[in-house]
Residue, then its C-alpha position, 0 to 999 in steps of 0.5 A: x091169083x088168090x082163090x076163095x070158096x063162096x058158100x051159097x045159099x043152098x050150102x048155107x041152108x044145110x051147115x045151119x044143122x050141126x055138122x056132128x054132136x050138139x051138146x047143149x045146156x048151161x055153160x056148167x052143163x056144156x063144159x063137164x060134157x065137154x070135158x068128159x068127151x075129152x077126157x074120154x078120148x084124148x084127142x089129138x089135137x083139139x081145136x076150137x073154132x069161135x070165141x065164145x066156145x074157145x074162152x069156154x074152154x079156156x075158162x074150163x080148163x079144158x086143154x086147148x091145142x088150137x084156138x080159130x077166133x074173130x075177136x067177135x061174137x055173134x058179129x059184136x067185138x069183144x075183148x081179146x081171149x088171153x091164150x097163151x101160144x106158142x103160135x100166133x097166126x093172122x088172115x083175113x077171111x070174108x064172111x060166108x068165104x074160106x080164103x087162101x090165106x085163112x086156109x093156109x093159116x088154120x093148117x098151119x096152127x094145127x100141124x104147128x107143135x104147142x098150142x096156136x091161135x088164129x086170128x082172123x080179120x073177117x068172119x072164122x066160122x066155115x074155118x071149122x071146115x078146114x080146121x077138120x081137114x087139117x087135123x090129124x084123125x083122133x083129133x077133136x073140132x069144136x064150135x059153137x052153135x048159135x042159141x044151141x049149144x057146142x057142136x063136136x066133131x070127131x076127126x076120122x076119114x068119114x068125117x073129112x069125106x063129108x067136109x070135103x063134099x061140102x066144100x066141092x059144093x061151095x062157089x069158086x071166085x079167083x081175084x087179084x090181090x089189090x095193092x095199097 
């Protein structure tokens, strides 16, 4: 049995609103703010969930430890992120769901030493919900929020009791695994 975690609609409505600090502007504006938040506080680990946010990084320079993609932006493929890892790791992940499979892979990018990639059949962004639960405290989750800017998640114990609310709240399903 494999268990997946549904989001519903009420969920949905609420992870619309930034889950901690939008930072907004041109790419320019987000990548220094961005850089002087990690500068500042030198995250443990500090992972990027999304494509576009992640090659931002990337492009900016700015150390990246672990990099959750879809090889897609808003729902359209594009072209591979060149990231160099030392892990690379797949799973699939249905849109609006957290997978077994894609829960397993984000926690063992970010407690794998070196930096990592995930890559992800489906949809990756409610991984940034897992990817916080993963993460050591001290460590630094980013994502991007659609027509606004990067959001910033502080690793801490507040922030993970508020991630595992939400999650509590999410819809059960268990299913077999078909055969091909």
């Amino acid at each position: 049995m494999i268990r997946i975690l549904i989001l519903t609609p009420e969920l949905r409505k609420e992870l619309k609103a930034p889950l901690g600090l939008l930072v907004t502007g041109s790419f320019e504006e987000t990548s220094r703010k961005i850089a002087e938040l990690v500068n500042k506080k030198k995250p443990q680990r500090l992972i990027a969930v999304g494509d576009r946010v992640s090659r931002n990084l990337i492009k900016s320079k700015i150390p990246l430890d672990v990099a959750i993609i879809d090889l897609k932006v808003m729902r359209r493929p594009i072209s591979p992120i060149k990231f160099e890892t030392k892990n690379t790791f797949q799973a699939s992940n249905p849109a609006g769901t957290l997978s077994e499979e894609a829960w397993i892979a984000v926690e063992r990018a970010v407690n794998s030493p070196g930096r990592s990639k995930v890559i992800i059949e489906g949809e990756e962004d409610l991984l940034t919900l897992v990817a916080v639960l993963s993460a050591p405290n001290g460590s630094m989750v980013v994502y991007g929020q659609p027509k606004q800017g990067i959001v910033v998640l502080d690793v801490n114990e507040e922030t993970k009791r508020r991630i595992r609310g939400i999650i509590e709240r999410m819809g059960k399903r268990g299913h077999r695994r078909s055969k091909k």
